[in-house]
MMTF fields as JSON, N, C-alpha, C and O atoms, coordinates in Angstrom:
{
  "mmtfVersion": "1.0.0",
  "mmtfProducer": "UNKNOWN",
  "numBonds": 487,
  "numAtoms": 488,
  "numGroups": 122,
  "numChains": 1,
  "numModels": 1,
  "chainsPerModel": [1],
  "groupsPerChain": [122],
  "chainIdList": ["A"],
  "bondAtomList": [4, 2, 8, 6, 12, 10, 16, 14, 20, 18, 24, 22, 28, 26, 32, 30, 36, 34, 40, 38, 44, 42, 48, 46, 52, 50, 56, 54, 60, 58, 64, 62, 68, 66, 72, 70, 76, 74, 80, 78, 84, 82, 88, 86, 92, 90, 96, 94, 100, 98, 104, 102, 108, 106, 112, 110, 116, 114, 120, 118, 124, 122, 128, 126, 132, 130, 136, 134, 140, 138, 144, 142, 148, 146, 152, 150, 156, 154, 160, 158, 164, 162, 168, 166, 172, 170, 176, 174, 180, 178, 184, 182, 188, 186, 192, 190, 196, 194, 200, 198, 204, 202, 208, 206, 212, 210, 216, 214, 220, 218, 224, 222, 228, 226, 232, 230, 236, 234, 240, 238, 244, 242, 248, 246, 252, 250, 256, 254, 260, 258, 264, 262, 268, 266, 272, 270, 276, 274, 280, 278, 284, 282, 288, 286, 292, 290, 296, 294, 300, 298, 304, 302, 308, 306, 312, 310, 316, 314, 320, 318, 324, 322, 328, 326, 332, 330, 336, 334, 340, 338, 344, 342, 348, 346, 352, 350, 356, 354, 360, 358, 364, 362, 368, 366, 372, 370, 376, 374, 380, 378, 384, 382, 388, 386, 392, 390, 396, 394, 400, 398, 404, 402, 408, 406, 412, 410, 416, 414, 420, 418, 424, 422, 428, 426, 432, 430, 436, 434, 440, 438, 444, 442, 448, 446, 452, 450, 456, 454, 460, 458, 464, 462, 468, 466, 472, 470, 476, 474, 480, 478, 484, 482],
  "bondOrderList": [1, 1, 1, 1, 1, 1, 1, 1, 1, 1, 1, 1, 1, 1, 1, 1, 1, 1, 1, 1, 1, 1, 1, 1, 1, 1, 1, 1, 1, 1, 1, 1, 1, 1, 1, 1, 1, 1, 1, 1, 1, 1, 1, 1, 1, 1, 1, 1, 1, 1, 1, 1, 1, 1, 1, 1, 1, 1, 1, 1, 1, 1, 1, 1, 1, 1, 1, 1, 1, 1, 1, 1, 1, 1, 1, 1, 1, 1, 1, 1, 1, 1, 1, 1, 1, 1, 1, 1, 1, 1, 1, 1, 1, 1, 1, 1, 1, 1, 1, 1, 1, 1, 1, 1, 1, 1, 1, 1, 1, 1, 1, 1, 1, 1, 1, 1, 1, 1, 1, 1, 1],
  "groupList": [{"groupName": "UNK", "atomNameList": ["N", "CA", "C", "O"], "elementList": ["N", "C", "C", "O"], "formalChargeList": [0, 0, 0, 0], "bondAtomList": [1, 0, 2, 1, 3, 2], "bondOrderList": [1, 1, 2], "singleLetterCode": "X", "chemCompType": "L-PEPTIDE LINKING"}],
  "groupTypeList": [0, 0, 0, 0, 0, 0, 0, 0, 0, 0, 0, 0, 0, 0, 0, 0, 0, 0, 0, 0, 0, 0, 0, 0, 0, 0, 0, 0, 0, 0, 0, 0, 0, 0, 0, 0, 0, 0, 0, 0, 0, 0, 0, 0, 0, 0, 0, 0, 0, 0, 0, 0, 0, 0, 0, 0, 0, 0, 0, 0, 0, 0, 0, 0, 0, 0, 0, 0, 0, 0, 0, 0, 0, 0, 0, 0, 0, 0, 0, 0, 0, 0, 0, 0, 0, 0, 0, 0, 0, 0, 0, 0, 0, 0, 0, 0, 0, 0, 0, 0, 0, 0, 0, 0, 0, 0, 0, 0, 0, 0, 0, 0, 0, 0, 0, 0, 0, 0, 0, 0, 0, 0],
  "groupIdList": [1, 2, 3, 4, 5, 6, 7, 8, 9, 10, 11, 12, 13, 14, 15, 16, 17, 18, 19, 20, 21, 22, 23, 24, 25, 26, 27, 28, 29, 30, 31, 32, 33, 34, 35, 36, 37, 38, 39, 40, 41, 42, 43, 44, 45, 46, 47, 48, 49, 50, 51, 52, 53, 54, 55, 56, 57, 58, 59, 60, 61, 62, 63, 64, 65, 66, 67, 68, 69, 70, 71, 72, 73, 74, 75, 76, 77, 78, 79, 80, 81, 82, 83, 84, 85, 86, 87, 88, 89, 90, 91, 92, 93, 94, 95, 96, 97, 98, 99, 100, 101, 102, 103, 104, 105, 106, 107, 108, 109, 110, 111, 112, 113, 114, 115, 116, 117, 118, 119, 120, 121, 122],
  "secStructList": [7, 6, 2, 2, 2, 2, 2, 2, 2, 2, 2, 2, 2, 2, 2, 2, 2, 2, 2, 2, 2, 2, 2, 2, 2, 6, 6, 6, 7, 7, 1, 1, 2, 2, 2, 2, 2, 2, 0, 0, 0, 0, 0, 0, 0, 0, 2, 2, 2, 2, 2, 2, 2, 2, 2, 2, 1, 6, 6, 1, 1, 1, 1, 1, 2, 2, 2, 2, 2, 2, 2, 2, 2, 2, 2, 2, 2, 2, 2, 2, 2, 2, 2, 2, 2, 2, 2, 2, 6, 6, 7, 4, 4, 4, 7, 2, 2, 2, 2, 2, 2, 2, 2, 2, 2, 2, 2, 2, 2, 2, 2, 2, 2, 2, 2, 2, 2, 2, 2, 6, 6, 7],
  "xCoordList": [12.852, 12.292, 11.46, 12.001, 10.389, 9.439, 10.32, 10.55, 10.881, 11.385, 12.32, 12.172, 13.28, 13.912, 13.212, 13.329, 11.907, 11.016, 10.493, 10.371, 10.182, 8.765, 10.495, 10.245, 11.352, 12.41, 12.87, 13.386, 12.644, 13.082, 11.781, 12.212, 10.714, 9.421, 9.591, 9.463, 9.888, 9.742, 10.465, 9.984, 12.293, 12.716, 12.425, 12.878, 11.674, 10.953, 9.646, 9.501, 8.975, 8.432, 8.409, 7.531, 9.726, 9.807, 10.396, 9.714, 11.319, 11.778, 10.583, 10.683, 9.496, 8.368, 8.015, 8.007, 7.786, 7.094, 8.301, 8.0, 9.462, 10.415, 10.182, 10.012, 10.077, 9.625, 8.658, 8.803, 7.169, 5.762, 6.074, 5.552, 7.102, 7.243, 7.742, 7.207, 9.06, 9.948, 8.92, 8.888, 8.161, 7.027, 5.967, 5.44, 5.573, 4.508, 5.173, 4.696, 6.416, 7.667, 7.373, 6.972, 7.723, 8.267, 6.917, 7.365, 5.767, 4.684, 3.663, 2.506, 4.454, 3.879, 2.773, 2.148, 2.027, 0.755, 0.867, 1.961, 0.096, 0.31, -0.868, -1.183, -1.476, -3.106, -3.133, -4.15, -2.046, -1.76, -0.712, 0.299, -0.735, 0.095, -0.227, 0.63, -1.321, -1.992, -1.482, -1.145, -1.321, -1.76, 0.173, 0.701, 0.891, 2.444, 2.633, 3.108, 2.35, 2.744, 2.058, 2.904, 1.258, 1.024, 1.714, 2.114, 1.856, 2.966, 3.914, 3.84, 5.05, 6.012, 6.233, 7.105, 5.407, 5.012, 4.789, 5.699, 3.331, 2.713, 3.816, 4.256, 4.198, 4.781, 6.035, 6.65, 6.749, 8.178, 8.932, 9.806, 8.043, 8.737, 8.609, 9.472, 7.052, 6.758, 7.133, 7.44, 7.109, 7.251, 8.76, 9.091, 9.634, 11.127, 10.708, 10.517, 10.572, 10.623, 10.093, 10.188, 9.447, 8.488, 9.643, 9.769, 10.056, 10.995, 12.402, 12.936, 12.789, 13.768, 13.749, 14.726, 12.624, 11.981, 12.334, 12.985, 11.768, 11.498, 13.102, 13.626, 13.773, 15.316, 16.085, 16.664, 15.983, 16.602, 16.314, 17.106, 14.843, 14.166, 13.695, 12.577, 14.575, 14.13, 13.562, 13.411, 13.074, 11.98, 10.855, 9.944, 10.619, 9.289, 9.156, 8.151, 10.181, 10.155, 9.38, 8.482, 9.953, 9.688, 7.992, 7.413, 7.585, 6.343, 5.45, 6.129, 3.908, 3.142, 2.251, 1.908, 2.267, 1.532, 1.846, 1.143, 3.608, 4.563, 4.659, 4.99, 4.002, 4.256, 2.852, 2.812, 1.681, 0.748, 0.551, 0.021, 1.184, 0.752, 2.433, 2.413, 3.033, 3.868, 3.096, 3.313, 2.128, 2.121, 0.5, 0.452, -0.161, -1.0, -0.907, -1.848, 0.377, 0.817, 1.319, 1.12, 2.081, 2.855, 1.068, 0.905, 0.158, -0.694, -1.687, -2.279, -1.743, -2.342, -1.884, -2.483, -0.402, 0.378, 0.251, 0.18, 0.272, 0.178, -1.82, -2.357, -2.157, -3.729, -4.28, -5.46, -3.957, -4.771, -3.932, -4.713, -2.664, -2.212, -2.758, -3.154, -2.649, -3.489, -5.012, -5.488, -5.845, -7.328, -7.394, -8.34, -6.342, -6.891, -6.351, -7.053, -5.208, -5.294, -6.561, -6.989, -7.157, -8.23, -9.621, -10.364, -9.941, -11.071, -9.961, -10.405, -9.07, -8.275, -8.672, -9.893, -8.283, -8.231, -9.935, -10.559, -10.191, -12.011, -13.047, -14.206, -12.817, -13.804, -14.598, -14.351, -15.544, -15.628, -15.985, -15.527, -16.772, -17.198, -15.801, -16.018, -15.047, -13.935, -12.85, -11.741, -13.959, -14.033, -13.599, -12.553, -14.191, -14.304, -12.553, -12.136, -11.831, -10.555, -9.56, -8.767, -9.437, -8.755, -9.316, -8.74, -10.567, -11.555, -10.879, -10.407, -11.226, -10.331, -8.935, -8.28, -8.403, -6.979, -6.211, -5.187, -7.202, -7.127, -7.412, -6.424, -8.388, -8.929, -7.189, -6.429, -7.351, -6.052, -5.054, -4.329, -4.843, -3.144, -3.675, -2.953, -4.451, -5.426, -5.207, -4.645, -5.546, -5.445, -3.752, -3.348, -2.958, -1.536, -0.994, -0.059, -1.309, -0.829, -1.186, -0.422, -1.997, -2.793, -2.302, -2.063, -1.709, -0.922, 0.304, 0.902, 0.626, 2.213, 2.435, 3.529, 0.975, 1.178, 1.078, 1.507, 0.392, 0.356, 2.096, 2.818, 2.38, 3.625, 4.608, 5.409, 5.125, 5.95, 5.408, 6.197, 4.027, 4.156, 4.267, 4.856, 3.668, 4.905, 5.98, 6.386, 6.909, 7.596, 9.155, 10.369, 8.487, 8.859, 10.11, 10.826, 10.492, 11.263, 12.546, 13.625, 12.215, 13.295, 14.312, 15.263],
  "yCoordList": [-43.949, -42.631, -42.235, -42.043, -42.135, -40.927, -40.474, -41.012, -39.377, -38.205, -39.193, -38.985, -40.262, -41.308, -41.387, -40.641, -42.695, -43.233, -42.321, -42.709, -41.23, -40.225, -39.548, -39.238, -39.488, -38.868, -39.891, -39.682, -40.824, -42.468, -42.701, -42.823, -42.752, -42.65, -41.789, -41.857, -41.092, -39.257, -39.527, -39.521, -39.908, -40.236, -41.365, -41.56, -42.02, -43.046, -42.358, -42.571, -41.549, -41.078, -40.023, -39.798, -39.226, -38.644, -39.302, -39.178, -40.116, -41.225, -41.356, -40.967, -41.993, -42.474, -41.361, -41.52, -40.444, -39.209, -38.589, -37.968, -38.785, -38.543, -39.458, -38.771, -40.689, -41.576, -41.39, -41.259, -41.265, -40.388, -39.5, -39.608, -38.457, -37.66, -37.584, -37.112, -38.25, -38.648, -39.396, -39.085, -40.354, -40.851, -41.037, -41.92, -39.516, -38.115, -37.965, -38.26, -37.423, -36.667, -37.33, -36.888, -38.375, -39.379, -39.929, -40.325, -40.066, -39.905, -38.859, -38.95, -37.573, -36.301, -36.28, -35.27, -37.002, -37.286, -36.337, -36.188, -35.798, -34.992, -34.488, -33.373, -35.904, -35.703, -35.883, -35.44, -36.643, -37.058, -35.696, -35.918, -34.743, -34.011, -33.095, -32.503, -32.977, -33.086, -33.649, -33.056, -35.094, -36.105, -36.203, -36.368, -36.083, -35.999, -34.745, -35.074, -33.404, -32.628, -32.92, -32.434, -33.317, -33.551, -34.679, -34.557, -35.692, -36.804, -35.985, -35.57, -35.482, -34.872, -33.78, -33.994, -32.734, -31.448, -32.323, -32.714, -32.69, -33.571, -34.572, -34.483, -35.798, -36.727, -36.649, -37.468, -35.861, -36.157, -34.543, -34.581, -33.192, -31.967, -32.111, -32.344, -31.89, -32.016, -33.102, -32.832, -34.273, -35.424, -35.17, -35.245, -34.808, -34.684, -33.763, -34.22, -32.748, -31.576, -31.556, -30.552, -32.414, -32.627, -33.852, -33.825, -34.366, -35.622, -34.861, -35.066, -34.005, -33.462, -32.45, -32.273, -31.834, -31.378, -31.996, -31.489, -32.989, -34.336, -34.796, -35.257, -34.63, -35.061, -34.013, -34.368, -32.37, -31.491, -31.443, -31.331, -31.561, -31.236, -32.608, -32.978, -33.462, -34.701, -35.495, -36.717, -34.096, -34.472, -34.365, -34.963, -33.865, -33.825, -34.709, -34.936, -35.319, -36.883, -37.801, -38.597, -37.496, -39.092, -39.143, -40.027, -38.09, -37.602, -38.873, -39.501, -39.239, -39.888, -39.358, -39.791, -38.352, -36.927, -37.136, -37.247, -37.176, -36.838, -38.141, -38.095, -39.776, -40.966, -40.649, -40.774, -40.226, -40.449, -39.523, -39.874, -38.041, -37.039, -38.058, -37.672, -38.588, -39.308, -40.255, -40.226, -41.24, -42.481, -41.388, -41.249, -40.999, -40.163, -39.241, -39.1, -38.561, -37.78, -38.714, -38.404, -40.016, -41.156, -41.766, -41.65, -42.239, -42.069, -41.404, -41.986, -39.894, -38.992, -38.624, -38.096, -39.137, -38.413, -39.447, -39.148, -40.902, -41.653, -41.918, -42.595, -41.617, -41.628, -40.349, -40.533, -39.253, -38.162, -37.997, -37.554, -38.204, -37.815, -38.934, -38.666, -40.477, -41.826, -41.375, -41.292, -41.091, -40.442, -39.399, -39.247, -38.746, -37.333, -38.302, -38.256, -39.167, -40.014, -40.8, -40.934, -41.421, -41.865, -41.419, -42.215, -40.106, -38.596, -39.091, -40.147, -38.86, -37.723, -39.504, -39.581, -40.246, -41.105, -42.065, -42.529, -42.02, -43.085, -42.06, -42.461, -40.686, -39.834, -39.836, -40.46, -38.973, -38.814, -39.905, -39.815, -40.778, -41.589, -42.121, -43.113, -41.838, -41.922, -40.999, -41.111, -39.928, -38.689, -38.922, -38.344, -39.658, -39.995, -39.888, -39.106, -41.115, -41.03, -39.657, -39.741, -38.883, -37.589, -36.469, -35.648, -36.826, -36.206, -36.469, -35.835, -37.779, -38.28, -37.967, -37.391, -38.322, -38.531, -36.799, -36.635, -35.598, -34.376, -34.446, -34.242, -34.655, -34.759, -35.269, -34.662, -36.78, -36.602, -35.813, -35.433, -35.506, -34.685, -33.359, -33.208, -32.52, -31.785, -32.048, -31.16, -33.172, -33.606, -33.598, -32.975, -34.208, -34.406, -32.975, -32.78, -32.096, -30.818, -30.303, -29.465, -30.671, -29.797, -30.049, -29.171, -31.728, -31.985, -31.579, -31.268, -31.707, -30.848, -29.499, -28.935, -28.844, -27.587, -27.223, -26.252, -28.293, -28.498, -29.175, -28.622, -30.244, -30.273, -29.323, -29.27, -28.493, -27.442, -26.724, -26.686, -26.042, -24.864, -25.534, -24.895, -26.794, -27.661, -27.885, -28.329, -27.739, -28.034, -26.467, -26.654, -25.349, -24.855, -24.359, -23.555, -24.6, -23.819, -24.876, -24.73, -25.651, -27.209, -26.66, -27.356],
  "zCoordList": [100.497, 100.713, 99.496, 98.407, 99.647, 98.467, 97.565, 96.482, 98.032, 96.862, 95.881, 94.677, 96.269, 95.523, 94.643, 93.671, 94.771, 94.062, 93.112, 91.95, 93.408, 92.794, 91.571, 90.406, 91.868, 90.864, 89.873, 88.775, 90.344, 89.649, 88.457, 87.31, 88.561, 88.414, 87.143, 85.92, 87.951, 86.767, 85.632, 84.499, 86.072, 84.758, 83.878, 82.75, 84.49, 83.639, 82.273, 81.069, 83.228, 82.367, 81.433, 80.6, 81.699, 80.712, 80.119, 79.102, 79.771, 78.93, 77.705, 76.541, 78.321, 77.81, 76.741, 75.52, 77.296, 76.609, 75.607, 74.588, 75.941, 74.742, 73.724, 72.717, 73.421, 72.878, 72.362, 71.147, 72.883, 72.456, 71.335, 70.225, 71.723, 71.191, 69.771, 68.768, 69.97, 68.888, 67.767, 66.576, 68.341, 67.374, 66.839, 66.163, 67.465, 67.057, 65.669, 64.574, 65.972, 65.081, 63.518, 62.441, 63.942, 63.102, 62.215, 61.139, 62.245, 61.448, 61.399, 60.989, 62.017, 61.106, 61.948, 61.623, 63.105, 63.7, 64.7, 65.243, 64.968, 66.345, 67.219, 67.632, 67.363, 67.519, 68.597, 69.13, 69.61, 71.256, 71.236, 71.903, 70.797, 71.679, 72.699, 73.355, 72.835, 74.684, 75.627, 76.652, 75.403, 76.424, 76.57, 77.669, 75.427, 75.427, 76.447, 77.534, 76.284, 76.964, 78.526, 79.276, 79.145, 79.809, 80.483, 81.64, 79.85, 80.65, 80.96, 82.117, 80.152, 80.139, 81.509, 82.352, 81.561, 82.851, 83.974, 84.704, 84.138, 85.238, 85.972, 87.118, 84.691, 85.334, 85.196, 85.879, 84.468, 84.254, 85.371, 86.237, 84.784, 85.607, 86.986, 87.832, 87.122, 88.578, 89.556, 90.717, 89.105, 89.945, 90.625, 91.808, 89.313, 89.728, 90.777, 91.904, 90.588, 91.905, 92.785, 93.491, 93.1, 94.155, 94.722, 95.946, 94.373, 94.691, 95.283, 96.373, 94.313, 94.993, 96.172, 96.899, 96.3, 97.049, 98.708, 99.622, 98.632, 99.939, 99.936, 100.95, 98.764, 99.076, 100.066, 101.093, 99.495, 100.03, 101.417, 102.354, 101.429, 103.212, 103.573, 103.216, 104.334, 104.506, 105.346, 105.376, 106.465, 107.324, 106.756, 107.328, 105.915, 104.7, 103.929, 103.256, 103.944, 102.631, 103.596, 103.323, 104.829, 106.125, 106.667, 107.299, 106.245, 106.96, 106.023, 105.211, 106.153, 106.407, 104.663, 103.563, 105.383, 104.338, 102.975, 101.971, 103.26, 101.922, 100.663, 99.478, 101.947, 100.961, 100.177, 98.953, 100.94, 100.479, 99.193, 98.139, 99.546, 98.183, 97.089, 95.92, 97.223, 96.529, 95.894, 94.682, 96.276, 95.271, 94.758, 93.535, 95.184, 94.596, 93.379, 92.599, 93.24, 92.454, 90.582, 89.407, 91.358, 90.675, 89.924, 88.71, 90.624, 90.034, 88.986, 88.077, 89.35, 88.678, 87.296, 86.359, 87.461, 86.766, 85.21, 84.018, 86.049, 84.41, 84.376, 83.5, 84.866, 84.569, 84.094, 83.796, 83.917, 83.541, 82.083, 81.241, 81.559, 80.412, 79.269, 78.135, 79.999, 79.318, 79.488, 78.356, 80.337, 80.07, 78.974, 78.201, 79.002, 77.631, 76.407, 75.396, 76.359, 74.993, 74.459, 73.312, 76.054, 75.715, 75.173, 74.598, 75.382, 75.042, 73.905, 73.453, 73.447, 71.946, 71.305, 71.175, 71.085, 70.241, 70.125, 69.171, 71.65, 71.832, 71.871, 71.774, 72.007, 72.548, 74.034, 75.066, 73.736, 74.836, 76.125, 77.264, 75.704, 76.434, 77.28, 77.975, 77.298, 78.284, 79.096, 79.619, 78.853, 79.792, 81.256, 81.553, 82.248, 82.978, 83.807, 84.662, 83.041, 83.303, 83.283, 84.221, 82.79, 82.747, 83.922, 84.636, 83.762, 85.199, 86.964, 87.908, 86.567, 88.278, 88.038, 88.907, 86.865, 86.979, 87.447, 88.109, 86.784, 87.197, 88.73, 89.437, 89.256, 90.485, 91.675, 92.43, 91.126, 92.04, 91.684, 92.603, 90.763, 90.969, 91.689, 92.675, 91.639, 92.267, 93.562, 94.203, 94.189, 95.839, 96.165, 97.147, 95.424, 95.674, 95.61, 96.386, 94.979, 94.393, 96.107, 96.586, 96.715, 97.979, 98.737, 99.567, 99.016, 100.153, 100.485, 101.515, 98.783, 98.838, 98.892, 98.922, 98.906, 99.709, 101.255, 101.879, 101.634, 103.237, 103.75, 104.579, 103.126, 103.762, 103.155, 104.088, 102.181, 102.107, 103.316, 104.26, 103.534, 104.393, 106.057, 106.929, 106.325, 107.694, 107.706, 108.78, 106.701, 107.019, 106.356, 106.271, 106.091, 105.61, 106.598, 106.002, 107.773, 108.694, 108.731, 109.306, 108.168, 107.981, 107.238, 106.883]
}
């Protein structure tokens, strides 16, 4: 089921971004802490809740809609926080990536407002 994966996912990445973090910490650097808080919200808060989400109401997990704003979201989520590292550390000329990577979570964010309000009577 989606909401499994996309919560499984999540604690993976906040894992990651605790790590990021801790070794931000740890050399005083704190020049990715954009792209840290962003893994962290994007891929680690939201993903969970959106996962648990599809767990609680689980005719919404099964839906078609729900895999697709799922691996979309799982996407967006490690491509737009790695695109703003890439602007923060290469500049701009790698703009590009944080752009789409916004773009989809943007689209996933939309679907998962279309299936909450289908499925809101569940």
């Amino acid at each position: 089921m989606i909401g499994s994966l996309m919560m499984c996912v999540s604690v993976v990445i906040l894992l990651a971004g605790m790590i990021a973090g801790i070794a931000m910490g740890v050399q005083e650097n704190f020049a990715l802490a954009p792209a840290h808080a962003h893994l962290n919200l994007v891929g680690g808060v939201l993903l969970f809740l959106f996962g648990l989400y599809y767990r609680v109401i689980p005719a919404a997990g099964r839906t078609t809609l729900a895999r697709i704003q799922g691996w979309l979201h799982i996407l967006g989520s490690i491509l737009f926080p790695a695109g703003i590292a890439l602007v923060l550390v290469g500049g701009h000329a790698y703009i590009a990536a944080p752009i789409i990577g916004s773009l989809i979570l943007v689209t996933a964010m939309t679907l998962f407002a279309v299936v909450v309000f289908r499925t809101r009577a569940a």
